[in-house]
C-alpha positions, 0 to 999 in steps of 0.5 A: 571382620574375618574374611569368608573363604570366597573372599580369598584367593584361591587355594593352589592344587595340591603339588602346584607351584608356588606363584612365583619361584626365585630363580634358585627354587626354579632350578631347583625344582625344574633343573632334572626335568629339563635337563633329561628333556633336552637329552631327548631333544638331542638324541632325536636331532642326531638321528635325524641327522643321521638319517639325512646323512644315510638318506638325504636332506629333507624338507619338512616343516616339522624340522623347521619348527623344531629349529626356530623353536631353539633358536627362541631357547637360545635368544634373551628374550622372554616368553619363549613357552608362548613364542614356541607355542605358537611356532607348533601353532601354524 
């Protein structure tokens, strides 16, 4: 008996991911993406630091977040998307 199109799982969207990626597809498809996101990540980082050094230290919880979330990029563990999310979530 052939299965009815509501039996099956649903289709992905049109240039979705596939569900699960080893891990050469992952930097294949994710590598330049991630890499000009972490040159932003720097560039911002040494203007702040500029700043703190033109302008004194600040103390923002924003900057504190930012920390603690590399501080998760950089550990072994995993889930570090949700982990981060709930660092901007408090």
């Amino acid at each position: 008996m052939a299965s009815s199109k509501s039996d099956r799982e649903p289709e992905p969207e049109p240039g979705a991911p596939p569900a699960s990626l080893n891990g050469g597809q992952v930097l294949d498809g994710y590598f330049l993406k991630s890499r000009a996101a972490m040159l932003d990540i720097a560039a911002m980082l040494d203007r702040l630091s500029r700043g703190e050094q033109s302008g004194g230290a600040i103390n923002d919880d924003r900057k504190r977040q930012l920390r603690a979330a590399l501080a998760i990029l950089n550990d072994a563990e995993g889930a570090k998307a949700r982990r981060i999310q709930e660092i901007f979530s408090q």
